[in-house]
N, C-alpha and C positions, 0 to 999 in steps of 0.2 A: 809634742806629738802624742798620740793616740794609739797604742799597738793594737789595740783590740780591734777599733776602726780600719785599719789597714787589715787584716787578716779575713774580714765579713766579707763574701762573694759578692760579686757583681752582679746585680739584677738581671740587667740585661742579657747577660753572658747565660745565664741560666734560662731563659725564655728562650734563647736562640736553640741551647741545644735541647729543650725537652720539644722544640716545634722539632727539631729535624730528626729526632725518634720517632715521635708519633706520624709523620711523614714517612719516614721510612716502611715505621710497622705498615701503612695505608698501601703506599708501594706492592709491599709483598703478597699482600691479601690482593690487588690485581692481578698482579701478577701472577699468581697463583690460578685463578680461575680462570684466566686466559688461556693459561695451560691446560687447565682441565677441560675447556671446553674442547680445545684444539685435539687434547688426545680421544673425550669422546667422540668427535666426527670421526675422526680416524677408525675408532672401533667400529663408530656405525656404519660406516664406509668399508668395513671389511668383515661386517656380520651378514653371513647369510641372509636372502630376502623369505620371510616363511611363506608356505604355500597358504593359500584360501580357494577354499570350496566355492564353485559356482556351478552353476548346469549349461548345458546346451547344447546343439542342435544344430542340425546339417544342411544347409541351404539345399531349396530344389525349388523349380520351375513348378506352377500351377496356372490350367486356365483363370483368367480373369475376367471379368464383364465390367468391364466401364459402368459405373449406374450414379445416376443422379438423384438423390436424397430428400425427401421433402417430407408436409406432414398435410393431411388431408381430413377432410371430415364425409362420413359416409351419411346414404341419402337412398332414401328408395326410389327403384324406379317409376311408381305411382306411388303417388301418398296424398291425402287430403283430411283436412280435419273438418268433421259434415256437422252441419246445423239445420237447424228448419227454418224456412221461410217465414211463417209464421208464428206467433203464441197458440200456446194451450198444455191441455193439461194430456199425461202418458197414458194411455189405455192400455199398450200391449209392446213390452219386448219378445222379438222376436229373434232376437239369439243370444249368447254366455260370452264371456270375455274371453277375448284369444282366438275367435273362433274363426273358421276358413270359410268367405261368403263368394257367392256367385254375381257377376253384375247382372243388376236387376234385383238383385235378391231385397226383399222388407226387411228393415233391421227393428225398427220402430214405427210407433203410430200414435197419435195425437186424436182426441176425442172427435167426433164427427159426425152424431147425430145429430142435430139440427141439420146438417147443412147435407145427409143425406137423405133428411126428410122434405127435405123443400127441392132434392133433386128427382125421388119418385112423385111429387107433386106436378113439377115438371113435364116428367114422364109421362104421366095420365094425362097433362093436357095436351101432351105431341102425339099422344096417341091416337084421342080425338082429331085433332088435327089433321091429322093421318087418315084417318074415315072418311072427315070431310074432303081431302082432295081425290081419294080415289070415287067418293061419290061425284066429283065436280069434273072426275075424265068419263068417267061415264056419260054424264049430261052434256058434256060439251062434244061428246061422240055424234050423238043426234040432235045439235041446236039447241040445246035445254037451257044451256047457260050461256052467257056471253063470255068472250076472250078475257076478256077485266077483270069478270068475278073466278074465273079458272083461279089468272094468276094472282090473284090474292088470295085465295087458298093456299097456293101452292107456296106465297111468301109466308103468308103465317104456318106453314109447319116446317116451314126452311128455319123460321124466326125459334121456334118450340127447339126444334133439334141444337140450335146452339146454345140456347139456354141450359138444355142438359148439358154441354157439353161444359158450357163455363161452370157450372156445377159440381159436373167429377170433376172438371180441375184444382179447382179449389178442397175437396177431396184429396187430390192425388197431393195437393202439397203438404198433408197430414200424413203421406206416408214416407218414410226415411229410406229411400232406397240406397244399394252400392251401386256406384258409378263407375266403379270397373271389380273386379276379383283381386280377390285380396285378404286380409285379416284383419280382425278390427282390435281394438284397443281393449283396456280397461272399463267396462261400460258399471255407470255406478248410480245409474236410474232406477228407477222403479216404476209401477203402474202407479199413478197417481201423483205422480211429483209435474209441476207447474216446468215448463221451461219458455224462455224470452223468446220472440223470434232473430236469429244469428247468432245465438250462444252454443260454440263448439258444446257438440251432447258427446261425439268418440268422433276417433279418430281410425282410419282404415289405410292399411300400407299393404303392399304388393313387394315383396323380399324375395323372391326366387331368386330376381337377380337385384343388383345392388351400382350406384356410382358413386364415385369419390371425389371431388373436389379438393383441389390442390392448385397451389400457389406459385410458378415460376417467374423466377428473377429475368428480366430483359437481355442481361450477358447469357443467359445460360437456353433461353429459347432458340437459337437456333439450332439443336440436337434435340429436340421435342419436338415427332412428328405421328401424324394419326396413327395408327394399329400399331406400334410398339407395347411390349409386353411390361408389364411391373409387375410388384409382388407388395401386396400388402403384409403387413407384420404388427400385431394387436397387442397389446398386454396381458388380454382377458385368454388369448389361445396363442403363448408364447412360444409353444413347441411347433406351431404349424402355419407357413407361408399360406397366403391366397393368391394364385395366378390373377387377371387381369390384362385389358389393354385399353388404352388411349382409344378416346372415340370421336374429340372433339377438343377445341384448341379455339379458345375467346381472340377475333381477331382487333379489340380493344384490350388497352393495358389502362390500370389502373392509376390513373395519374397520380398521387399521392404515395403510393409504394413501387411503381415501377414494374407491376407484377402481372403479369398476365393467367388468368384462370384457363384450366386443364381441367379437362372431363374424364376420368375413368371408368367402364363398365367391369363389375367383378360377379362373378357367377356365386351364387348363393343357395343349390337347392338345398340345403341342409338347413338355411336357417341362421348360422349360425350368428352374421353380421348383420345388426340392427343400425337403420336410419341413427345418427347424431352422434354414432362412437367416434372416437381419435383414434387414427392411425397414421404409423409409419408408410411411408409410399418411397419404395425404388423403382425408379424408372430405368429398362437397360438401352443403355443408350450406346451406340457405335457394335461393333465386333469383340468376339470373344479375344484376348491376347495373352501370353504365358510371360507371367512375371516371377522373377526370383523372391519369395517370401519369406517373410521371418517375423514370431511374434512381434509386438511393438515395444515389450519391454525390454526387446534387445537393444532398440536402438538409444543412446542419450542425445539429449539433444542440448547443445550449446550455443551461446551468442555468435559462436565463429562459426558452426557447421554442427550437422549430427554424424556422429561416431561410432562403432561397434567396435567390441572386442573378438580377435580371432583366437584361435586354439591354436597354438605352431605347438607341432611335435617333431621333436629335433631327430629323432630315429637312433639317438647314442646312446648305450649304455652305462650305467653308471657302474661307480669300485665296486658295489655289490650284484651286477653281473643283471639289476635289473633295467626297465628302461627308463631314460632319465624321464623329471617330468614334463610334462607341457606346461608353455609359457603365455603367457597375455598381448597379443601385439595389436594396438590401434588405430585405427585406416580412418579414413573418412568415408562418409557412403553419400550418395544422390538418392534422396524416397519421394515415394510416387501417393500414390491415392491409398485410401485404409478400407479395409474388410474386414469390421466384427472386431477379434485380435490380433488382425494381419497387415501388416502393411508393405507395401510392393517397395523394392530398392532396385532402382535404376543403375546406379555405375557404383561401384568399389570396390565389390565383391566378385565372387563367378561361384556356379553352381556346385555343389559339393563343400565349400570354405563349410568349419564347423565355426561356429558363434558363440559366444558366451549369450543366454538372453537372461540370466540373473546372477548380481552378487558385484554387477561392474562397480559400486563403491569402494570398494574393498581394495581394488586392483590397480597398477599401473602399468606400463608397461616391463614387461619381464619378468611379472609377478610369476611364481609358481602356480599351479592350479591341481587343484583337485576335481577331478569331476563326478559331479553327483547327479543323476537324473530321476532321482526315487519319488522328487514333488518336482514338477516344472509347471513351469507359466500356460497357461490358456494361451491357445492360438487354433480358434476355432473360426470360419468365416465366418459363421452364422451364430452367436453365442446366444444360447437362452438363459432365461434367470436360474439359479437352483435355491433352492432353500431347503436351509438346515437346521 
């Protein structure tokens, strides 16, 4: 026998127990952080919730006006872009751009000698003409003439007087008249510039008053009816509504968009609103109603519903004698229609509830709160732009 061989560990024996050490240590370290998680919840389950600052605001009732929203393009009440009938060449502007003309009024003139030289040619011969038949009532007074040659005198200066008259006409279509009052455009002629006949020369609009074209959806036409009021709102005069009413209602829709076209007339003596601007169009449609308001960044909105945060104030005092704070509580609410940064809320609330309307990330329910009102949200109906 072998003493040395007998006395040398068992391989096995030693794998078994260095696994069930290092198992063991493995063990411990779970179980360890098992613990530690378990005691963290615990702390955090019994650490204070800290307060977060939000702002807000006290529900009230406000009239509202139903209005239907569209966008429209304006259009003068007269407008026409004027061309001449004929060619030739400018002899004479007779007014400056921009300027305020009368209907009737000459704006331009196209050359027209010849054609009023061949019209006093005319002239002289109807004048003769004209000699001849008062000679030929005289002689037909006492039998001098017969009946036939009367009236063919009296054809040939009938024949004389239309020839002048086709004459000046042809004249008169060398002169550019306004077709009604109005302003005319940009004019960029001169005396001597060649123009085509039917080539827009300016263009003349009548803007005292103004209409807008706009576009209604087939659901939404039946609350659009004639003299209802709107209010246009421009970008170019952000600060200032234009009154307006419905004048006319297209009783064809547009097959293709479903859309039936609306007429608005908007009063204009100022000027302000040019033929081809974009503009916003509210239409007010139905009766004025008092809805509970609140900006819109109060509300959140979620897949399951939109929500607000209330302000509870508990009325207890705390150990140090002040009062405790207010807490976070979240309801669900019913909203209605939007105004600018308002939007109308139907059921959840009632008038007076105070609101969180910023900071609701922050918060859950029971959150403490602080409340700060030093910056709050916009909650204007009517919001214009500002820049800073």
């Amino acid at each position: 026998m072998n003493p040395r061989r007998e006395r040398k560990p068992n391989t096995t024996l030693r794998m078994i127990v260095m696994i069930a050490v290092v198992g063991g240590f493995i063990a411990l370290l779970v179980a360890w952080n098992i613990f530690g998680k378990i005691m963290g919840q615990r702390a955090a389950a019994n650490m204070p919730v800290p307060p977060q600052t939000v702002t807000s605001t006290k529900t009230g009732s406000q009239p509202w006006q139903p209005e239907q929203n569209s966008v429209g393009t304006l259009r003068a009440a007269q407008g026409a872009d004027l061309a001449f009938d004929v060619a030739g060449i400018v002899s004479a502007v007779k007014v400056k751009s921009g300027q305020e003309v009368k209907q009737g009024q000459v704006l331009l003139e196209l050359n027209a000698d010849e054609i009023a030289a061949q019209r006093r040619q005319l002239e002289a011969n109807a004048a003769l003409l004209k000699v001849n038949l008062n000679r030929a009532t005289q002689q037909l007074a006492y039998k001098g003439i017969s009946k036939a040659e009367f009236d063919s005198a009296a054809a040939s200066y009938k024949a004389a007087e239309a020839g002048v008259s086709q004459q000046q006409a042809l004249i008169d279509k060398r002169l550019l008249r306004a077709p009604f009052s109005g302003r005319v455009g940009i004019i960029s002629l001169t005396p001597g510039s060649y123009v085509k006949a039917g080539d827009v020369i300016l263009t003349l609009q009548q803007i005292d008053k103004v209409f807008v074209d706009l576009n209604v959806p087939q659901d939404k036409l039946g609350e659009i009816k004639v003299g209802q009021s709107i209010v246009l709102s421009l970008e170019a005069f952000a600060d200032r509504p234009f009154p307006g009413e419905i004048t006319a209602i297209s009783p064809k829709l547009d097959v293709a968009t479903r859309n039936a076209q609306v007429e608005a007339r908007v009063p204009n003596a100022e000027e302000l609103l040019k033929p081809g601007m974009f503009a916003s169009v509210a239409v007010q449609v139905g009766e004025q109603k008092p809805y509970l308001t609140l900006p819109q960044s109060a509300i959140t909105f979620n897949p399951y519903g939109e929500t607000v945060f209330l302000v509870k104030h508990s009325g207890k005092k705390g150990a140090d004698g002040k009062d405790e704070m207010p807490t976070a509580q979240s309801v669900f609410v019913t909203t209605g229609a939007k105004r600018g940064d308002q939007i109308a809320v139907l059921t959840g609330i009632k008038e007076g509830d105070e609101v969180v309307t910023s900071g609701q990330l922050k918060i859950k329910n029971g959150t403490p709160l602080i409340i700060d009102n030093t910056s709050i949200p916009p909650a204007e109906a009517a919001p214009t732009p500002q820049e800073k």
